[in-house]
C-alpha positions as semicolon CSV with decimal commas, in nm:
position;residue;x (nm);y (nm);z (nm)
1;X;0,000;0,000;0,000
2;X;0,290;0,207;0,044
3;X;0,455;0,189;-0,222
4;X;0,152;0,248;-0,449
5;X;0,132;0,583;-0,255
6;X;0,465;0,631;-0,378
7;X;0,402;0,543;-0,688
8;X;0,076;0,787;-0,687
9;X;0,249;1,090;-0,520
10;X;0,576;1,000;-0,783
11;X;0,323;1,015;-1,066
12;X;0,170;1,315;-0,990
13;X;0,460;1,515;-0,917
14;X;0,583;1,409;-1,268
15;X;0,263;1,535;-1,367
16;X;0,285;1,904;-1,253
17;X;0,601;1,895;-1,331
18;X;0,531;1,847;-1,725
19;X;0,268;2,050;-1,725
20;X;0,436;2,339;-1,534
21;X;0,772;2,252;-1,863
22;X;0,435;2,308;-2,133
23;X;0,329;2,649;-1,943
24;X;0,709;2,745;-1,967
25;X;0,762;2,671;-2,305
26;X;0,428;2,782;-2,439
27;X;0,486;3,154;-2,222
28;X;0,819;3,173;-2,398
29;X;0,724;3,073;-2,734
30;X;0,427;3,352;-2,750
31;X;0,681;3,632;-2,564
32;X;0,934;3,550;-2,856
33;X;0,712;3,573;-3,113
34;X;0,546;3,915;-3,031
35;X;0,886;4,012;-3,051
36;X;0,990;3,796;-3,409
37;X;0,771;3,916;-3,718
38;X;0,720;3,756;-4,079
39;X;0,706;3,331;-4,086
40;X;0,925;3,307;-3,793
41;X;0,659;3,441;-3,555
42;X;0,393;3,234;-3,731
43;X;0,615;2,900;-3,653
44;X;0,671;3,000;-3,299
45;X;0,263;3,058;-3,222
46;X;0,200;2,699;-3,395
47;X;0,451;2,615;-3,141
48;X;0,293;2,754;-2,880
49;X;-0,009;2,640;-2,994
50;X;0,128;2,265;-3,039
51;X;0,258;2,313;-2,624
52;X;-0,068;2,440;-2,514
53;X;-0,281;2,099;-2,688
54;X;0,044;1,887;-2,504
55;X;-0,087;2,048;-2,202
56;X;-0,490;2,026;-2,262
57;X;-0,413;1,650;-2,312
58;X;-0,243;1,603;-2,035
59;X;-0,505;1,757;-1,826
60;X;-0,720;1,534;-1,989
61;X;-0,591;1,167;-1,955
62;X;-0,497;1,320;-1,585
63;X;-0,883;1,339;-1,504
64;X;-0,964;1,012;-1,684
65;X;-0,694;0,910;-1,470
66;X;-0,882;1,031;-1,135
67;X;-1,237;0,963;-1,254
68;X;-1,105;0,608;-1,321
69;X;-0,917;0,559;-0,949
70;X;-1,263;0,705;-0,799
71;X;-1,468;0,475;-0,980
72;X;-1,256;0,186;-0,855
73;X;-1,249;0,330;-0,517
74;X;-1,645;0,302;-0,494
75;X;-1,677;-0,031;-0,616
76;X;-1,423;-0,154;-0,359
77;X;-1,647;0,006;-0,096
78;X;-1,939;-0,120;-0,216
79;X;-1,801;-0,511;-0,241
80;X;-1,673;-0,428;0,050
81;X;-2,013;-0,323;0,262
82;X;-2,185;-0,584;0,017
83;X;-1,958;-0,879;0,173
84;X;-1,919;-0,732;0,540
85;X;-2,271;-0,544;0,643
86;X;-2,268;-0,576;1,025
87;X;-1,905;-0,415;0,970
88;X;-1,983;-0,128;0,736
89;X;-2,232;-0,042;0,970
90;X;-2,061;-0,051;1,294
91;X;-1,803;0,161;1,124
92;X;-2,082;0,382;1,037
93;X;-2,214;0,389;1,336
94;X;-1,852;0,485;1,497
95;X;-1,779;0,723;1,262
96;X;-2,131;0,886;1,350
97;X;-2,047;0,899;1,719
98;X;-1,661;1,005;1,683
99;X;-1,840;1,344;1,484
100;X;-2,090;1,367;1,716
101;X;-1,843;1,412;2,012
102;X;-1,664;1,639;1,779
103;X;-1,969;1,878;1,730
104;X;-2,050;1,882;2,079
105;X;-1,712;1,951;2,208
106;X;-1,786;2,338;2,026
């Protein structure tokens, strides 16, 4: 279990990371090219362009990625409290009483 938390905190930091490179690029690409003029700028706002739909797709597999992991999430919980009632709901039940004493402690 650890070491898929690894694994989850190492993906996502590879994650921003990218996307945080695409930003860079993309910033620098349209600053040069308001400066360049003729074909040269036109080539450096396809680039831009080009980093900015790198991005966008990252974004989106990232949330495919997260929809997917909290899809998977609730079906393990629900095989779980499928398989174990009298558990799920004396967890419930703690969990109910634990905020409870919570509340009332304000």
């Amino acid at each position: 279990m650890a070491t898929k938390k690894k694994d989850v905190r190492t993906s996502e930091e590879e994650f921003i990371d990218s996307v945080k490179t695409s930003l860079d690029e993309a910033e620098k690409l349209l600053r040069d090219a308001a400066e360049a003029s003729g074909d040269k700028a036109t080539e450096m706002r396809e680039n831009a362009m080009l980093a900015l739909r790198r991005t966008r797709e990252a974004l989106y597999d990232t949330q495919d990625a997260v929809l997917e992991r909290g899809r998977h999430a609730a079906r393990v919980t629900d095989d779980y409290v499928h398989d174990n009632p009298w558990q799920a709901i004396g967890m419930a039940g703690l969990a109910g009483v634990l905020i409870g004493a919570l509340i009332s402690r304000r």
